[in-house]
C-alpha positions as CSV (number, residue, x, y, z in Angstrom):
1,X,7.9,-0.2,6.4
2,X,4.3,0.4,6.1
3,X,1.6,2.2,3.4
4,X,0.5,5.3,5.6
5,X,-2.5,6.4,6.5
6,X,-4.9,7.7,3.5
7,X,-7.3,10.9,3.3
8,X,-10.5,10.1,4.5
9,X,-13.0,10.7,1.5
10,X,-16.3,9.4,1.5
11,X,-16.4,7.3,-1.9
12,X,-18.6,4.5,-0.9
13,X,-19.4,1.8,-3.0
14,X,-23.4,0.9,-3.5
15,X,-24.9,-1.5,-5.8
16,X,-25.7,-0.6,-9.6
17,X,-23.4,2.4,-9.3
18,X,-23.4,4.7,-12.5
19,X,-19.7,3.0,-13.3
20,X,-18.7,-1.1,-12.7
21,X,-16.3,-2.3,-10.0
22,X,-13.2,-2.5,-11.6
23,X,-11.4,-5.8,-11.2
24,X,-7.3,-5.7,-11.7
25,X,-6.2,-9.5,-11.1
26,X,-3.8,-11.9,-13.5
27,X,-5.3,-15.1,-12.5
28,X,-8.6,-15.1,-14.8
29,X,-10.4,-17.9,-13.4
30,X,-10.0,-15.8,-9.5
31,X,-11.1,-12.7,-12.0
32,X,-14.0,-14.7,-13.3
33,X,-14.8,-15.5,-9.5
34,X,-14.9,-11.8,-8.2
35,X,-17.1,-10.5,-11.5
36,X,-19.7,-13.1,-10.5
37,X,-19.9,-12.8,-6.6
38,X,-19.9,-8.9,-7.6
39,X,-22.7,-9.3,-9.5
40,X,-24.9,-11.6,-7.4
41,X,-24.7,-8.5,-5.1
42,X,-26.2,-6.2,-7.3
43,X,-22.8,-4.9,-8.7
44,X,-21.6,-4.6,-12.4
45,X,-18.1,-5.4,-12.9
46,X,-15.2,-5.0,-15.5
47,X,-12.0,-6.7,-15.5
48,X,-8.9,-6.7,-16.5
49,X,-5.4,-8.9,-16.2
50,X,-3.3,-5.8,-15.5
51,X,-1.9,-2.7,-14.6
52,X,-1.4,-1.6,-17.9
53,X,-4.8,-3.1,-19.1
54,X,-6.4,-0.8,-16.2
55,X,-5.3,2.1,-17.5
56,X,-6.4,1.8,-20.7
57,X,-9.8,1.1,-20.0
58,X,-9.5,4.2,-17.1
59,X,-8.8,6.1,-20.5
60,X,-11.8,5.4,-21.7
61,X,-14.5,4.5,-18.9
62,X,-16.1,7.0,-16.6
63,X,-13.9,8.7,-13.4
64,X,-14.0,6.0,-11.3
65,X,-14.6,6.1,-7.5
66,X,-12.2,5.1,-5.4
67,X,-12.2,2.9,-2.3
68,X,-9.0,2.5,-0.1
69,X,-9.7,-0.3,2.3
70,X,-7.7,1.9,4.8
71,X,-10.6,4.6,4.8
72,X,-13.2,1.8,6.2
73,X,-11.0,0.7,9.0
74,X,-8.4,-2.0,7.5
75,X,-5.6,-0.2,9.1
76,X,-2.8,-2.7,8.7
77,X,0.8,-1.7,7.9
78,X,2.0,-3.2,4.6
79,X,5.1,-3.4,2.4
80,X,7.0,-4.2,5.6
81,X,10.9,-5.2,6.2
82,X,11.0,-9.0,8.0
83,X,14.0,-10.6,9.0
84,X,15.2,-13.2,11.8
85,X,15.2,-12.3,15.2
86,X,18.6,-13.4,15.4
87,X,20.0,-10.6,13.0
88,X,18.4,-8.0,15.2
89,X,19.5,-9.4,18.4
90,X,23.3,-9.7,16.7
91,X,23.3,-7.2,13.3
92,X,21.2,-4.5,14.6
93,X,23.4,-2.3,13.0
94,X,22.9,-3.5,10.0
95,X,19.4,-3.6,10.3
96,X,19.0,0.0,11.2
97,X,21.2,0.7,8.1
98,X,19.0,-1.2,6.0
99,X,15.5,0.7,7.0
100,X,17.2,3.6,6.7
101,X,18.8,3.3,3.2
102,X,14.8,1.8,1.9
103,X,13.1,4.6,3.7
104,X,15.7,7.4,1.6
105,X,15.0,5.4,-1.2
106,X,11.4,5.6,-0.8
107,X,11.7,10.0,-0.9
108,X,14.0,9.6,-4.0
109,X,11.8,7.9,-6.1
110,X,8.7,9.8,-5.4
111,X,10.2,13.4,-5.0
112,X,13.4,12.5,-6.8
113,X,14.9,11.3,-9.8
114,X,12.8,8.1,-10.3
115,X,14.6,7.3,-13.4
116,X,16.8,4.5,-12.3
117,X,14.3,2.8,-10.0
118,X,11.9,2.8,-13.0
119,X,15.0,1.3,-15.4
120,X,15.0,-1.7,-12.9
121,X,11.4,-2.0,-12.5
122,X,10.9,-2.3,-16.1
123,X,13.8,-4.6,-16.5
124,X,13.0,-7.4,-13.5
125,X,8.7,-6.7,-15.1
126,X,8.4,-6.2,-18.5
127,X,4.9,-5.2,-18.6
128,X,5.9,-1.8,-16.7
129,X,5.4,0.8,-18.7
130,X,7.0,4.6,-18.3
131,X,3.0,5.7,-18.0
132,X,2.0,3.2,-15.8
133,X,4.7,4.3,-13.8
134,X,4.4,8.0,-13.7
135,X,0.4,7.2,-13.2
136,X,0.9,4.6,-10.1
137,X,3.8,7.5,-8.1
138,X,0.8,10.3,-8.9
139,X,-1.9,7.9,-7.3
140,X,0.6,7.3,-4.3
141,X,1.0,10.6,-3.7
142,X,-2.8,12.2,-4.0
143,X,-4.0,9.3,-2.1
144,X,-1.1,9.7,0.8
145,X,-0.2,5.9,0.3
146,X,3.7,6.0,1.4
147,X,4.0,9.1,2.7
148,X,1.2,10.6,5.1
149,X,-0.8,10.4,8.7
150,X,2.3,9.6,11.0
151,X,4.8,9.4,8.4
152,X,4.7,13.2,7.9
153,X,6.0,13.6,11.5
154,X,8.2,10.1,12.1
155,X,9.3,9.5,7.9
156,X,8.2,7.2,5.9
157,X,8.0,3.7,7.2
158,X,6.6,5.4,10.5
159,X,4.7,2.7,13.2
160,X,2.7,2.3,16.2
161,X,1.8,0.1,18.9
162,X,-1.8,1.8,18.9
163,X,-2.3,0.9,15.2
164,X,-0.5,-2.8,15.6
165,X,-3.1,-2.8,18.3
166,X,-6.1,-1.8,16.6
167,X,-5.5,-4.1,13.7
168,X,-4.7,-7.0,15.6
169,X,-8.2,-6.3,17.8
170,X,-10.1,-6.1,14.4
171,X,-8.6,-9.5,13.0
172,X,-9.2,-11.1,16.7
173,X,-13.1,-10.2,16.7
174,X,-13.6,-11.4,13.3
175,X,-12.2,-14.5,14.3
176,X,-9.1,-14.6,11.9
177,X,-6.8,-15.0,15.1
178,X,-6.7,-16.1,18.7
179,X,-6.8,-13.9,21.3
180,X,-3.8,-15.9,23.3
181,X,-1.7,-14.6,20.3
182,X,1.1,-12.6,21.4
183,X,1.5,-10.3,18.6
184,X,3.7,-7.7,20.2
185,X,6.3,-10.7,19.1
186,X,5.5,-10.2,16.0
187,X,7.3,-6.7,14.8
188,X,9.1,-4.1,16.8
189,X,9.5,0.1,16.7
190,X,13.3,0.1,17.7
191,X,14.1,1.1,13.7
192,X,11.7,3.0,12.3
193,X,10.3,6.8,13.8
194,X,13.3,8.2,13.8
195,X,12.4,11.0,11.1
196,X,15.4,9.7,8.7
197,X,14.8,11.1,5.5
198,X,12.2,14.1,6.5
199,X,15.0,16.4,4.8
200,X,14.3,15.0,1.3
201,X,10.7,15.6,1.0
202,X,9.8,19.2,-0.8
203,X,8.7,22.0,1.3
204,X,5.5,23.2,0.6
């Protein structure tokens, strides 16, 4: 399953901006790490070690720009199912069953009654909170993270070759991966497009 495509928007980030790069990240010496390569480029930074610590300064500090990686061409699919090849070649029913019951579950929780998903959240990570929550499903919707770009035709979890493509051509030419790789190997369509779900997202 993958983080659709975002809205374009033109929020670029430029040294000395009027607000400071916000830095979310639990490990403080990698926090530490980030504040100071920020700032060698020109950049003030804040941090924080959490979601919850995040919003509490957002409460405070000026609207902040935001910048999703996805708008400046890091168009890799995320949040995605993985299992062996062998249970698709011999349980692909069970595999189909399995998208399709995450996918449903996916337009429950952010056009449905989140209520019980949030119960477990908060039980299996205590420093959920029900406003962290309710903030994070607003900020997936208004910035089209789950559900947008092909999704809105194919449902959620929607793919493409072109896109597996495209990202694999950017990694390749940045020298991250060989171009012998055979990624095709690496993920397949066969499950997902089929527009389960569609029926569950509010008209507009």
């Amino acid at each position: 399953m993958d983080s659709a495509d975002s809205p374009t928007q033109d929020h670029r980030l430029t040294p000395r901006a009027p607000c400071p790069v916000l830095i979310v990240e639990d490990d403080e010496d990698l926090r530490d790490m980030m504040a100071q390569m920020l700032s060698i480029e020109g950049f003030s930074a804040a941090s924080v070690a959490n979601g919850q610590e995040a919003l509490d300064y957002l409460h405070t500090a000026p609207k902040p720009n935001v910048i999703l990686l996805a708008d400046y061409g890091f168009n890799a699919y995320s949040t995605l199912i993985e299992t062996r090849t062998e249970v698709v070649d011999k349980k692909p029913d069970l595999v189909q069953r399995f998208v399709d019951a995450s996918v449903i579950g996916w337009y429950n929780y952010l056009y449905g009654d989140n209520k019980p998903g949030n119960a477990m959240i908060k039980q299996l990570n205590p420093e959920m909170t029900d406003e962290l929550l309710a903030y994070s499903v607003a900020k997936m919707k208004e910035y089209g993270i789950v559900d947008s770009g092909d999704t809105l035709k194919d449902g959620i979890g929607a793919m493409t070759d072109a896109r597996v493509a495209s990202f694999f051509d950017k990694m390749m030419r940045a020298g991250v991966v060989s171009r012998d790789i055979d990624y095709r190997q690496a993920y397949t369509l066969r499950f997902a497009n089929k527009g389960v779900g569609l029926e569950l997202r509010p008209k507009k």
